[in-house]
C-alpha positions in Angstrom: 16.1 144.5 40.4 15.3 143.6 37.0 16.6 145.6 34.1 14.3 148.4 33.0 13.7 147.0 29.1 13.1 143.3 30.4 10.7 141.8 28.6 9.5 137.9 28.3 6.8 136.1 25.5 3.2 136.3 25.7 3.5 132.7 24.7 6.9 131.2 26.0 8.8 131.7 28.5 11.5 133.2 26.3 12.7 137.0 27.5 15.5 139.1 26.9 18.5 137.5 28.3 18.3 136.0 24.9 20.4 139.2 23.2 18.5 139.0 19.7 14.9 138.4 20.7 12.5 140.4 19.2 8.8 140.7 20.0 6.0 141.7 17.8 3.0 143.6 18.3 1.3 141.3 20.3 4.4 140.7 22.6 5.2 137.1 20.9 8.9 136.7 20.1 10.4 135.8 17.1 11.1 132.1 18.6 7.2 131.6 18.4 7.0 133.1 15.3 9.1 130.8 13.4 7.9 128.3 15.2 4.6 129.1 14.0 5.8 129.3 10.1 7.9 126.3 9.9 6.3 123.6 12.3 4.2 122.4 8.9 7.2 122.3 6.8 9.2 120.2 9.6 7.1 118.3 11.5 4.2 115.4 10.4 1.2 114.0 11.7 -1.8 111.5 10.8 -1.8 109.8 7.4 0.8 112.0 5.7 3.8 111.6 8.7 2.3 107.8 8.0 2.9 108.1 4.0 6.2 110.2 4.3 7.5 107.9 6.9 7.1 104.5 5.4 8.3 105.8 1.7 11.2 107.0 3.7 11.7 103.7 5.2 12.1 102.0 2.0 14.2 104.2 0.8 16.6 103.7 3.7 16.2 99.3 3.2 17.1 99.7 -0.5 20.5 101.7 0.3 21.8 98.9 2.7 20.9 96.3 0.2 24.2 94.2 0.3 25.4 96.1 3.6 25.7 95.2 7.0 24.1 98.2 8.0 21.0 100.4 6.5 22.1 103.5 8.4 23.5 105.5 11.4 22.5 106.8 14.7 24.0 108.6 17.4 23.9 107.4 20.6 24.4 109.1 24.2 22.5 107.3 26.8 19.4 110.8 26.8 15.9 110.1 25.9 16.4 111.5 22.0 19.1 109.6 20.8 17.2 106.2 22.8 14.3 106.3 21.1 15.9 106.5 17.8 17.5 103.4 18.3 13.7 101.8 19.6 12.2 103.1 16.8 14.6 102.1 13.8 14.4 98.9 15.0 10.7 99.2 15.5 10.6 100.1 12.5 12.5 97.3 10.7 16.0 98.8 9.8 19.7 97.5 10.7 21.3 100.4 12.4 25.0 101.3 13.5 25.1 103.0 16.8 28.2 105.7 17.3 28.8 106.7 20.7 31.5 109.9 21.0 33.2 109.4 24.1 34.3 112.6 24.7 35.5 111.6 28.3 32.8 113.7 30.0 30.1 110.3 29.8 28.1 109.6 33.6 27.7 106.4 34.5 24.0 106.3 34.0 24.5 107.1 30.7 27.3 104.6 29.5 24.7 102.3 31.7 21.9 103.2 29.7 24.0 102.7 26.4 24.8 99.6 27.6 21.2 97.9 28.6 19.5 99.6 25.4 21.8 98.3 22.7 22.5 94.8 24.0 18.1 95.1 24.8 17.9 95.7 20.9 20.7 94.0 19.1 22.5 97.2 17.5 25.8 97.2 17.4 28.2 99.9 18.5 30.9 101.8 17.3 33.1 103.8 19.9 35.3 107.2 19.4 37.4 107.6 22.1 38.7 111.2 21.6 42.4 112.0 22.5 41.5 113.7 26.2 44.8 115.5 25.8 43.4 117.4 22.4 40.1 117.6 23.5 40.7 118.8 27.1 43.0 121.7 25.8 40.3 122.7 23.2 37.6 122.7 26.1 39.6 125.3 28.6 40.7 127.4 25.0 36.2 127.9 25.2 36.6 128.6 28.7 39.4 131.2 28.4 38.0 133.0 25.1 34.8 133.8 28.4 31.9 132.9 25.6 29.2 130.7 26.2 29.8 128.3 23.5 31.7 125.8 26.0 29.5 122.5 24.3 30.6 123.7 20.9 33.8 121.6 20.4 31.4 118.2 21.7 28.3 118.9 19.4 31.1 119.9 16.1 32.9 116.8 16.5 29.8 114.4 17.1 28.7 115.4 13.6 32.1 115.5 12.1 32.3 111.7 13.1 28.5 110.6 12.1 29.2 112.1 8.6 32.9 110.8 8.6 31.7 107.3 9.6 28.2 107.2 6.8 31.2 107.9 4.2 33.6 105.3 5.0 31.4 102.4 5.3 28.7 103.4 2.6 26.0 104.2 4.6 23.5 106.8 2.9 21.3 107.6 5.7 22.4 109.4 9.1 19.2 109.0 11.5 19.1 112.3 14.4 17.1 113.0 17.2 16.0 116.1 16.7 12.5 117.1 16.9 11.5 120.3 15.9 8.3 120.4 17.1 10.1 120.1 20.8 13.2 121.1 20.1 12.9 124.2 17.6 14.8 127.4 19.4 18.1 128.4 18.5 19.8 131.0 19.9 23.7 132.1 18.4 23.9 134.4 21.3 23.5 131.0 23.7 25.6 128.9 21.6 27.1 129.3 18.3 29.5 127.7 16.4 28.1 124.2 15.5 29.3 123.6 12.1 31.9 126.9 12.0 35.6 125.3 11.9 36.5 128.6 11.0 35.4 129.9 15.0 36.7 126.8 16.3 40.0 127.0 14.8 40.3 130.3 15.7 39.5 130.2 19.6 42.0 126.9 19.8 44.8 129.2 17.6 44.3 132.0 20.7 43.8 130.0 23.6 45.4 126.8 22.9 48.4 125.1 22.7 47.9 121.2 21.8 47.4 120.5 18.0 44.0 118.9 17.3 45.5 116.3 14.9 42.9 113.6 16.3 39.7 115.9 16.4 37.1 115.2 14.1 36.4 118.3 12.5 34.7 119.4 9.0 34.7 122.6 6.8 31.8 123.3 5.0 33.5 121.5 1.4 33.0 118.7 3.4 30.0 119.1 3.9 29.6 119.7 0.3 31.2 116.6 -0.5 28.9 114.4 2.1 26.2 115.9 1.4 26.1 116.5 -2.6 28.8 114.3 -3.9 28.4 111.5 -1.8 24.6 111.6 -1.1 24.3 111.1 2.4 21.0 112.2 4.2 20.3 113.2 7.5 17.3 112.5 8.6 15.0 113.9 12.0 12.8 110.8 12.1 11.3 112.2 15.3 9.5 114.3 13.2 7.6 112.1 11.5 6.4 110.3 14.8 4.1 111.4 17.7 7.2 112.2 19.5 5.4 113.2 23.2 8.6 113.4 25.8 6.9 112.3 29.0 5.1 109.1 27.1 8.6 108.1 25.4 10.6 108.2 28.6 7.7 105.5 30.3 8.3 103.6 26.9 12.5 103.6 27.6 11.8 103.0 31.4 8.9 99.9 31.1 10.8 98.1 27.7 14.7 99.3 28.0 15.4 99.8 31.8 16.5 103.1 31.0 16.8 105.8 33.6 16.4 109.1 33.7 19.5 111.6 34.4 17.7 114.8 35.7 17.7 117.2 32.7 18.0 117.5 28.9 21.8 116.7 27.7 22.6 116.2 32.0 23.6 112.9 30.6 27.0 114.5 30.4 28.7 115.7 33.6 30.1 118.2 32.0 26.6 119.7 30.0 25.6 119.4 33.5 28.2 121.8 35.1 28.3 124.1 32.3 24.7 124.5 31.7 23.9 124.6 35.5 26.0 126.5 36.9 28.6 128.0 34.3 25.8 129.5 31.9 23.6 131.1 34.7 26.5 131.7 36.8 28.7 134.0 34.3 26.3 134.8 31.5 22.9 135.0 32.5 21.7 132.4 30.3 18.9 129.9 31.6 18.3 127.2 28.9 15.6 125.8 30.6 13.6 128.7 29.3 14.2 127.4 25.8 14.2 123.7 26.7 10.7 124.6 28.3 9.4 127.0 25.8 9.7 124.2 23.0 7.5 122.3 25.4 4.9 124.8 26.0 5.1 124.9 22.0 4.5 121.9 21.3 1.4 121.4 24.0 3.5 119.4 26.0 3.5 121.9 29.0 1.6 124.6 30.0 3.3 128.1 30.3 2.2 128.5 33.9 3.7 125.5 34.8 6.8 126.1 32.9 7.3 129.6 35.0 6.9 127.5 38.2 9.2 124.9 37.1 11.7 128.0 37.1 11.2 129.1 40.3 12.9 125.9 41.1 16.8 125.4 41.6 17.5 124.0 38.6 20.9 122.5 39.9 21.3 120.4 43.0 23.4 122.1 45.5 25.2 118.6 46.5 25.6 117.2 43.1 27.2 120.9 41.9 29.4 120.6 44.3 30.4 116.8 43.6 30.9 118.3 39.6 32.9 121.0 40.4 35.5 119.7 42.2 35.0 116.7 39.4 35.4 119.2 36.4 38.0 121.1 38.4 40.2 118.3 38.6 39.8 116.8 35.4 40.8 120.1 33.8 43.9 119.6 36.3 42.9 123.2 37.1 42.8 124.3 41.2 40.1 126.5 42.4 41.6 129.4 42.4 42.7 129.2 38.3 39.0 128.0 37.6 37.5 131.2 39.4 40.2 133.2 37.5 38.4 132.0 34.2 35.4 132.4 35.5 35.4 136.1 36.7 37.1 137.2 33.0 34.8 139.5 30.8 32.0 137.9 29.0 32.7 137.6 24.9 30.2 136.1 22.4 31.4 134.8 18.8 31.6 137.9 17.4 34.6 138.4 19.1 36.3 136.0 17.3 37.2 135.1 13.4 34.1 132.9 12.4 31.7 132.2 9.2 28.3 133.3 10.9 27.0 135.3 7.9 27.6 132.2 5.5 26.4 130.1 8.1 23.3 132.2 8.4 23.0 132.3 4.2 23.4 128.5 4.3 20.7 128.2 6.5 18.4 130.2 4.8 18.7 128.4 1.1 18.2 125.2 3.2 14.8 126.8 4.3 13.9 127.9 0.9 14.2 124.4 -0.2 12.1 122.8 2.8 9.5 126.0 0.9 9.8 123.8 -2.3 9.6 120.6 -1.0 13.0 119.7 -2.0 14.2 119.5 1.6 12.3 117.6 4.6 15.3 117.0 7.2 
């Protein structure tokens, strides 16, 4: 039975197991809200995404005058980080892919690395992460029992796209992230992004390997990248008619890319953790916010979205395949891996972290988007 004060959006699909939702008057929740404020200060269309998009363009030409590359891109084998690569070569600029092989890839996504690159010329620069380092910093997540598993993948894969812009002298990191599709953020889902501090601090409790090999950054680095040295990150998809169902024929017909099942399932371990971990021991569904940034965008209706979760949204034969997979990866047995699994649920707050200057940081970077001075 559902829990007396359960309440979900009037407009998404967003509800309470989100522990910082609010709702106004009209039942709409503060996801839709800022939505609603910041979608013209983020996302383009018609003449002026046009305008923006081709001053930007030039802009990113004349900084790899003399360079073997204009800028960087991330690349993972989903459907965001592909059409970046189409598109900047659509476009007319000479890219560096950067894969982060965090040891977690499927085969259908180092497969669709593979055909999409060599199909567009780009070439591609590799991090294999220390799997010793990394695999000891994944079960420190799992034993600190918060929900920010993904944490140590998504902190590192920026760490090394800003780390990699500043060696070569690139001044131009192209993303794919769409806000328009991809605008709801919730710390009590995941937090910890771009907060060594938290990081540091789970890995000091929980861990025992040094992470001597881990790209990491502190938020002077960022200060240094981003001030000193000048290097822009850029959401291109926001200047674009970015529509996900259209782009995925566009990757299917002209790449021979193929689909992996679900946002981020490129990685078997996203997979695991967001299929069965984060239902599982948290109560945490991100389909409702992968969903309601569809319904958002016009991309789905709500009704459909609440029938889509009425489905399973993990395949009982492949869970099974990942488990014993992840299991024995993590050189763990099945009773240890229940052991983690059944401890108490933390969040972030439970450890040291930086969330209030995180939060303040956030905020002055949204009072420059206000002024114009800011468009990422």
């Amino acid at each position: 039975m559902k829990d007396l004060a359960y309440k979900i959006c009037t407009q998404c699909i967003m509800d309470t197991s989100d522990p910082d939702i609010t709702f106004d008057s009209k039942g709409i929740c503060n996801h839709c809200l800022r939505y609603n404020s910041e979608l013209h200060r983020r996302v383009f269309s018609g003449q002026e995404a046009d305008q923006k998009l081709s001053i930007l363009i030039e802009k990113i030409k004349a900084s790899g005058n003399g360079k073997e590359y204009d800028c960087i891109i991330g690349v993972s084998g989903g459907v965001d980080s592909t059409y970046v690569a189409y598109l900047t070569k659509q476009l007319g600029i000479r890219p560096l892919a950067i894969h982060f092989d965090n040891g977690w890839n499927s085969e259908l996504a180092v497969s669709n690395i593979e055909k999409t690159l060599d199909h567009l010329g780009i070439d591609l620069y590799t991090y294999v992460i220390d799997w010793e380092e990394f695999k000891d910093l994944q079960l420190s997540f799992l034993k600190a029992s918060t929900p920010d598993g993904e944490i140590p993948t998504d902190h590192a894969i920026n760490a090394l796209l800003f780390r990699e812009a500043n060696k070569r002298g690139i001044k131009y990191i192209i993303n794919g992230m769409n806000f328009a599709a991809e605008s709801i953020s919730v710390p009590g889902w995941a937090y910890g992004h771009s907060d060594w501090k938290y990081i540091k601090s789970i890995q000091k409790i929980f861990g025992t390997a040094k992470l001597n090999r881990y790209p990491k950054y502190t938020f002077f680095d960022l200060f240094w990248w981003n001030i000193v040295k000048r290097i822009k990150v850029i959401s291109i998809l926001n200047y674009v008619d970015y529509k996900k169902d259209a782009v995925m024929e566009i990757l299917q017909s002209e790449l021979g890319w193929v689909y992996y099942g679900g946002k981020h399932y490129e990685s078997v371990y996203t997979r695991f953790f967001q299929g069965y971990i984060l239902p599982r021991k948290f109560g945490i569904d991100k389909r409702k916010a992968h969903l309601s940034d569809l319904i958002k965008s016009g991309q789905i209706s709500r009704e459909d979205a609440l029938k889509q979760m009425e489905l399973p949204g993990y395949d009982e034969k492949l869970f099974r395949q990942d488990k014993d997979f992840v299991i024995k990866k993590f050189e763990l047995n099945e009773a240890s891996f229940d052991a983690i699994m059944a401890l108490p649920p933390k969040t972030f707050r439970d450890y040291p972290n930086n969330f209030e200057r995180v939060q303040k940081l956030k905020s002055f970077v949204n009072k420059l988007r206000e002024k114009g001075y800011y468009s990422r």
